[in-house]
C-alpha positions in Angstrom: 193.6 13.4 140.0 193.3 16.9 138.6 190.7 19.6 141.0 187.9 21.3 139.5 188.9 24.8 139.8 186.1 27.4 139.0 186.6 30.7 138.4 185.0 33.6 140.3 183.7 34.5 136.5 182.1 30.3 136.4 180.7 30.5 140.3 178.3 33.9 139.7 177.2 32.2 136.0 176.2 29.0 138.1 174.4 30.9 141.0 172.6 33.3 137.9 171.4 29.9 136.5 170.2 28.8 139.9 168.4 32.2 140.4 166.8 31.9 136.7 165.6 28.3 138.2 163.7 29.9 141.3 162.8 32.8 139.2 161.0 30.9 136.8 159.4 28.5 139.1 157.9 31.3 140.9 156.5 32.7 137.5 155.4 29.1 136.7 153.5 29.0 140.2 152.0 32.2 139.0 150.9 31.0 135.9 149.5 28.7 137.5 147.5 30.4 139.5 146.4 32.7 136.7 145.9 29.5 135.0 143.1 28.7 137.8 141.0 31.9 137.5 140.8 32.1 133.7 139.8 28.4 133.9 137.2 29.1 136.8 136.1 32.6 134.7 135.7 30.4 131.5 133.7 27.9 133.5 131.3 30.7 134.3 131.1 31.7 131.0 129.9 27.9 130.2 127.4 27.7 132.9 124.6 29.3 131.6 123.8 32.1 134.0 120.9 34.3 134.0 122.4 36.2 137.3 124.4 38.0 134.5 121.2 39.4 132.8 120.4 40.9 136.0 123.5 42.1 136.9 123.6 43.7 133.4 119.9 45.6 134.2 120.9 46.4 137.9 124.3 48.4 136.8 122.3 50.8 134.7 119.8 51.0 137.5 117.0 49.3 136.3 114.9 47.3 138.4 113.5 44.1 136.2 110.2 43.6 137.3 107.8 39.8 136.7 105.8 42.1 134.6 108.1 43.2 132.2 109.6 40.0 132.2 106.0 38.5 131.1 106.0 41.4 128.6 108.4 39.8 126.9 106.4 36.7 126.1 103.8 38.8 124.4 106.3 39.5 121.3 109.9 39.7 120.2 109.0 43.7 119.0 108.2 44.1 123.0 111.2 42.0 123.8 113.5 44.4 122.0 112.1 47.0 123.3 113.4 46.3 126.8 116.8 47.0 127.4 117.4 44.7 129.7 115.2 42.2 127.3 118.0 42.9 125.0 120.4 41.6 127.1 118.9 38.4 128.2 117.6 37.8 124.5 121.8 38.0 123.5 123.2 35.7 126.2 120.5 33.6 125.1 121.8 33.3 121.4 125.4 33.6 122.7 124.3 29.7 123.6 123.4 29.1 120.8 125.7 30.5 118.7 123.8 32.8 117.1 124.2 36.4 118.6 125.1 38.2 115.2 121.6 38.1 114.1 120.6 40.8 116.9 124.5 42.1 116.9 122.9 43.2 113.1 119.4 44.1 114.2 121.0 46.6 117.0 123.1 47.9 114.4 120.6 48.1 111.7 118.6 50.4 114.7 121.2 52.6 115.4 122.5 53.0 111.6 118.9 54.7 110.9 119.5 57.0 113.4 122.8 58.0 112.0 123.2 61.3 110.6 123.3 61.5 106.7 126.9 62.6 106.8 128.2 59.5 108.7 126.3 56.9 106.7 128.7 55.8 104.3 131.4 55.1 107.0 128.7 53.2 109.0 127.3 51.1 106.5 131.0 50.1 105.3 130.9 48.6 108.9 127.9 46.9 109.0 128.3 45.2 105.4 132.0 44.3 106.5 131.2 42.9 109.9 127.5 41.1 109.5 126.9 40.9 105.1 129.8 40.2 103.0 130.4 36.7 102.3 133.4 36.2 104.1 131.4 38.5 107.6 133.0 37.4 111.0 129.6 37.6 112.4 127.9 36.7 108.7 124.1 36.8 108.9 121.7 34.3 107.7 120.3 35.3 104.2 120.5 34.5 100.8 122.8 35.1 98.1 120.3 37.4 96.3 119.9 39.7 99.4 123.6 39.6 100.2 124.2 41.3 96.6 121.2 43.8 96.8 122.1 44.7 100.1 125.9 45.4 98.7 124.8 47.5 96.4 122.7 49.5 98.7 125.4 49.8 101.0 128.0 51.0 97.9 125.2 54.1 98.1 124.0 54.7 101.1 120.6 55.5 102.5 118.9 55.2 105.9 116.9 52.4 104.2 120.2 50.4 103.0 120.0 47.0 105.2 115.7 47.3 105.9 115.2 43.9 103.8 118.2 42.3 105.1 116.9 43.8 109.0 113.7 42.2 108.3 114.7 39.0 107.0 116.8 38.2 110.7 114.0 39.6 112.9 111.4 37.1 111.1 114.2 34.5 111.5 114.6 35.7 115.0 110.8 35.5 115.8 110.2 32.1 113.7 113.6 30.6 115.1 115.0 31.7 118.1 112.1 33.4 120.0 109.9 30.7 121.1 112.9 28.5 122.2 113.8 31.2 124.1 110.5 31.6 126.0 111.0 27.6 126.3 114.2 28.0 127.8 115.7 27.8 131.4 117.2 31.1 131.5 113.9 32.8 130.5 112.2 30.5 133.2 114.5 30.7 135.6 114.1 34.7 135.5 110.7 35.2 135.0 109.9 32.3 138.3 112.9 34.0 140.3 110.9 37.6 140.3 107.7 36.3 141.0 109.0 34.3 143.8 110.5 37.7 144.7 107.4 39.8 144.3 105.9 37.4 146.4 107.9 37.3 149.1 
């Protein structure tokens, strides 16, 4: 009966395929194991958390307090006007799938303070990103205001997306406001601080 006769050549091929075996188990235990934290990160994303809004006001050293908190109740202009009520507001409509509207307020802010000469670069952005009728993060308004506010932006002023800004911030106020007030997160903060201030 004839040997099997391998060649020095044939033995370090076999013992390469055996180390590309061990090799790639030990990148598929790794994989694995990245597997697990991006699955436990993108269950923290799910979990609504309101720990993150305060994390968010803490690292820019702002202490939230009950009373700014109830602030917030009063109005969404006094919402807005907190930075930290910003923050809370957005994760809020991350939830709900709806953080473009103050994605486009914010920007809508800081395009009016935008100095003459950078204004047509700026509003390019905003109408690409939040108006045109194809928008990633398309905004809520009608067909009428989507061409108006094209051709505004086409010229540019400091006044270019006003109608469009004050269309979402009714929306925002009508809409999304009082079911935020309503919801857990808000609760959950506002009864966590006075507990807090109480203590």
């Amino acid at each position: 009966m004839p040997g099997f006769f391998f060649s020095h050549n044939n033995m370090t091929e076999l013992n390469g395929k055996e180390d590309c075996k061990l090799a790639e188990g030990k990148v598929h235990k790794k994989k694995q194991k990245a597997f697990g934290a991006d699955f436990k990160s993108y269950l923290k994303c799910m979990v609504p958390h309101i720990e993150a809004g305060i994390k968010t006001s803490n690292s820019r050293n702002v202490m939230l307090s009950a009373e700014e908190v109830i602030q917030w109740s009063q109005s969404l202009e006094k919402l807005l006007a907190s930075q930290s009520g910003q923050g809370v507001f957005r994760e809020f409509l991350k939830s709900e799938f709806s953080e473009e509207n103050i994605e486009f307020w914010l920007a809508c802010e800081d395009y009016k303070k935008t100095k003459s000469d950078h204004l047509h670069g700026k509003a390019e952005r905003i109408y690409e990103e939040f108006v045109q009728s194809d928008a990633i993060k398309q905004i809520n308004i009608d067909y009428q205001m989507r061409e108006a506010t094209a051709k505004k932006a086409q010229d540019p002023t400091h006044t270019s997306f006003d109608e469009a800004q004050k269309t979402v911030y009714i929306l925002m106020e009508r809409d999304s406001y009082p079911r935020f007030l309503k919801s857990k997160s808000y609760l959950n903060l506002l009864n966590q601080l006075q507990t807090n201030t109480s203590k």
